[in-house]
LODO-214968 format. One line per 5 residues: for each residue y, x, z of C-alpha. Coordinates in pm, whole numbers. Layout:
Y X Z  ...
END
This chain:
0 0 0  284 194 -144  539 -78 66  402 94 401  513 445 287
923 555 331  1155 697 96  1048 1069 164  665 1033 136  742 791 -167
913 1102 -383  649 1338 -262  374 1101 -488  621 1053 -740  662 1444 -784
304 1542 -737  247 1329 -1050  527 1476 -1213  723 1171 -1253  1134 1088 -1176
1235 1053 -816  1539 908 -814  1622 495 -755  1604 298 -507  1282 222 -292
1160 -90 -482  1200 139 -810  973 372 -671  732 144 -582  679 31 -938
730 320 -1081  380 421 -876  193 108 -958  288 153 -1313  161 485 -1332
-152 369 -1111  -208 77 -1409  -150 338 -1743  -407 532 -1535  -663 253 -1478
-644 97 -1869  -508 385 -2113  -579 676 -2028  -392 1019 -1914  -166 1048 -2230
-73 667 -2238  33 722 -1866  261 1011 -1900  434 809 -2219  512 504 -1971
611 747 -1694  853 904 -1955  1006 552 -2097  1049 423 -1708  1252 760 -1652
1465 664 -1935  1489 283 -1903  1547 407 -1533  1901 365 -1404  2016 650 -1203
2151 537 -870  2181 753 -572  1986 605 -296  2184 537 -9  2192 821 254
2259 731 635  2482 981 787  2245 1211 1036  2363 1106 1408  2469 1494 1427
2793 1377 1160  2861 1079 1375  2922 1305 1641  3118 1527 1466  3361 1211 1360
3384 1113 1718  3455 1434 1816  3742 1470 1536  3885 1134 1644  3872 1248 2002
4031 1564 1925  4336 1382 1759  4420 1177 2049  4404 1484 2281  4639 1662 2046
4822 1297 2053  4857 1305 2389  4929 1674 2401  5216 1636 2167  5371 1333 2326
5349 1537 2670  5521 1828 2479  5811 1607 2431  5839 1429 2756  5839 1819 2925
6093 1923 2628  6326 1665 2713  6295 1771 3079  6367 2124 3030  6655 2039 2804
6851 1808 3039  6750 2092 3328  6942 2390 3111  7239 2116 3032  7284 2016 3437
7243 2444 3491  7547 2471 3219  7726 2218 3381  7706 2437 3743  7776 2745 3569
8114 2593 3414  8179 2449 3730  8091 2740 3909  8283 2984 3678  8574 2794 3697
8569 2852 4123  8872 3104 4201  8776 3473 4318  8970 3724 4456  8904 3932 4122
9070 3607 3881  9301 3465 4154  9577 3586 3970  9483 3423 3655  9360 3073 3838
9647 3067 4088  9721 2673 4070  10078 2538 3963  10179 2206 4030  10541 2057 3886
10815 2261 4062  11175 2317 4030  11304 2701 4106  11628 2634 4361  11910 2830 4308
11914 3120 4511  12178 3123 4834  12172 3519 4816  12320 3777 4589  12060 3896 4286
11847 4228 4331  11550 4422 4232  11412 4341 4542  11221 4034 4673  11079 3871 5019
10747 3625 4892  10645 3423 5234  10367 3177 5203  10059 3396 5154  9734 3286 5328
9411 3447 5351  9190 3544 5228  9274 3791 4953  9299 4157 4858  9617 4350 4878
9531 4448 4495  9543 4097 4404  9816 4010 4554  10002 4281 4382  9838 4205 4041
10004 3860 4066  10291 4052 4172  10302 4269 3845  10260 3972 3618  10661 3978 3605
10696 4344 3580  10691 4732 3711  10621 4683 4108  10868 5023 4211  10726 4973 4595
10547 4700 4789  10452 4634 5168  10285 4372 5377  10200 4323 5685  9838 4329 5832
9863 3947 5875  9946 3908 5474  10175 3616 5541  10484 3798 5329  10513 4092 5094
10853 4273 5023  10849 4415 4644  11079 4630 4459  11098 4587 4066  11235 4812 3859
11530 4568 3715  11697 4247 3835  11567 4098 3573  11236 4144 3620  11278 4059 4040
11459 3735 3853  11135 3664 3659  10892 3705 3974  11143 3465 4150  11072 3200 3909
10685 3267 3897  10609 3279 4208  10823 2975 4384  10615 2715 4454  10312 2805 4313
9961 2770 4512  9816 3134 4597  9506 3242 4629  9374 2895 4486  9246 2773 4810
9514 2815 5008  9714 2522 5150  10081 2682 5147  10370 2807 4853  10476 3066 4818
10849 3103 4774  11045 3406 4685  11396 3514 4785  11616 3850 4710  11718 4101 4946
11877 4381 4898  11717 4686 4847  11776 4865 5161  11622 4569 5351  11399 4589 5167
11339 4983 5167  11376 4984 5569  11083 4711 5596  10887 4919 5428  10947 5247 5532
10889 5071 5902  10583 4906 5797  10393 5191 5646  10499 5434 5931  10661 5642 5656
11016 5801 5791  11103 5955 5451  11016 5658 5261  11323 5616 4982  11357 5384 4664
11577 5523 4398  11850 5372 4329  11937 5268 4001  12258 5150 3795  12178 4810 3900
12188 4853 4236  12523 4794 4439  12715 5154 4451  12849 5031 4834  12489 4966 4951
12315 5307 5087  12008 5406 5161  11844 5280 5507  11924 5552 5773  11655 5653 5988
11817 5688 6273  11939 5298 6243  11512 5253 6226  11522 5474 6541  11820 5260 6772
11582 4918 6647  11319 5100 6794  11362 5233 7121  11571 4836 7153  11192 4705 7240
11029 4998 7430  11099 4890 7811  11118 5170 8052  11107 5179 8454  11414 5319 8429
11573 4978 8269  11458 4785 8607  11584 4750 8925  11350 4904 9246  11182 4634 9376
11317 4505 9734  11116 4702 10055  10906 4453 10246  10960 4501 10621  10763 4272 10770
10518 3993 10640  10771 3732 10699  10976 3896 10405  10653 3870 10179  10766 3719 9803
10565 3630 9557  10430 3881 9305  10566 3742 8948  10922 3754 9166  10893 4132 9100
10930 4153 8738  11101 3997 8488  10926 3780 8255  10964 3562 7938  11090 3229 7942
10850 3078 7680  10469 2991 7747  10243 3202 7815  10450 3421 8013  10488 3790 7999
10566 4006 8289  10728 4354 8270
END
């Protein structure tokens, strides 16, 4: 029974008997009992003539092929692939979008952050607000008082800002920083710093003015021959400056100073206590200040 056979075993008979293998299984099937019949009634060469004419009657169809299980597993492993790189891609864009708005809030600190005075920049970042330069109540000078610092800063910031308006001849401040005196070379210049510096807001933090006024140049060469502890300290003196106005003298420097050293010899002896009746009270042996807290000398 050539129905019990499969497709395989089917083209094995059909090619040990030499004849076509191709068709579907029904087609082999005949094909066999033909040849199995020419056999039986005509003979060997009558069979081989039918075998030839059912070859070329024949029509040549592929038989159909199921896919081994081993290429369904492939395909499912494909498909399963492409959703992992999917899902791999789509992840790739949810972190990309991360790390981009991360870098745009860091660029948004460092502008912010860059834009924070320093002592180095103060000069460039002072702040200015809307301010009108009064007319000054003393006579013009090279030389200039600035009150209305306020720490912290760096005495070579402070005279960067100074030099903005022009050649700083000599400057001084105190260890407090709360005022500088400055020399410029011209009036003009010691003009120009006027007008810069009024009313502006420096370092940037601060929470004072500053406002600048002229002095004359031997105030302002005796401040700073005082404050640096410098005796022969001398500004030139230039065609600008007033011909009546000399140099500070030291020995003026000298009188100012011995007017605040006290000395026992500027007080009275204190009184003799005889007896404990005559006892005083100890602050009624020196003099002291008026204003709070008192001082005794």
């Amino acid at each position: 029974d050539w129905s019990s056979l499969k497709v395989a075993e089917l083209k094995q008979e059909l090619k040990s008997r030499g004849l076509s293998q191709t068709g579907k299984k029904a087609e082999l099937i005949a094909r066999l009992e033909e040849y199995e019949n020419a056999n039986k009634t005509g003979g060997d060469e009558a069979a081989t003539e039918d075998a030839k004419e059912i070859e070329t009657t024949a029509a040549p169809e592929e038989p159909v092929v199921e896919p081994p299980p081993q290429e369904e597993e492939e395909e499912e492993g494909t498909k399963k692939g492409e959703e992992e790189d999917k899902k791999e891609l789509d992840e790739g864009k949810v972190a990309g979008q991360i790390f981009k708005h991360a870098m745009s809030d860091l660029n948004d600190k460092k502008r912010k952050s860059s834009s924070a005075p320093e002592d180095s920049e103060d000069v460039k970042k002072a702040k200015t607000t809307t301010r009108s330069v009064p007319e000054s109540t003393t006579p013009g000078s090279r030389a200039l008082l600035v009150i209305g610092f306020q720490r912290p800063f760096t005495l070579q910031a402070a005279r960067a800002l100074l030099e903005e308006s022009g050649k700083v001849m000599a400057m001084w401040m105190p260890m407090i920083k709360d005022r500088a005196y400055v020399v410029y070379g011209t009036k003009a210049e010691a003009e120009k710093a006027r007008q810069n510096l009024w009313g502006i807001t420096w370092p940037a933090n601060s929470t004072k003015t500053l406002e600048a006024s002229f002095v004359s140049v031997c105030d302002a060469e005796r401040s700073i021959r005082k404050g640096g502890g410098n005796p022969d300290f001398a500004i030139e003196r230039t065609e600008e400056d007033p011909e009546d106005e000399p140099s500070a003298a030291p020995e003026e420097e000298n009188k100012e100073d011995k007017e605040v050293v006290f000395t026992i010899a500027n007080h009275p002896a204190p009184k003799a206590i005889d007896s404990p009746k005559d006892a005083v009270d100890v602050a009624s042996l020196f003099r002291s200040t008026k204003a709070s807290p008192m001082i005794y000398w």
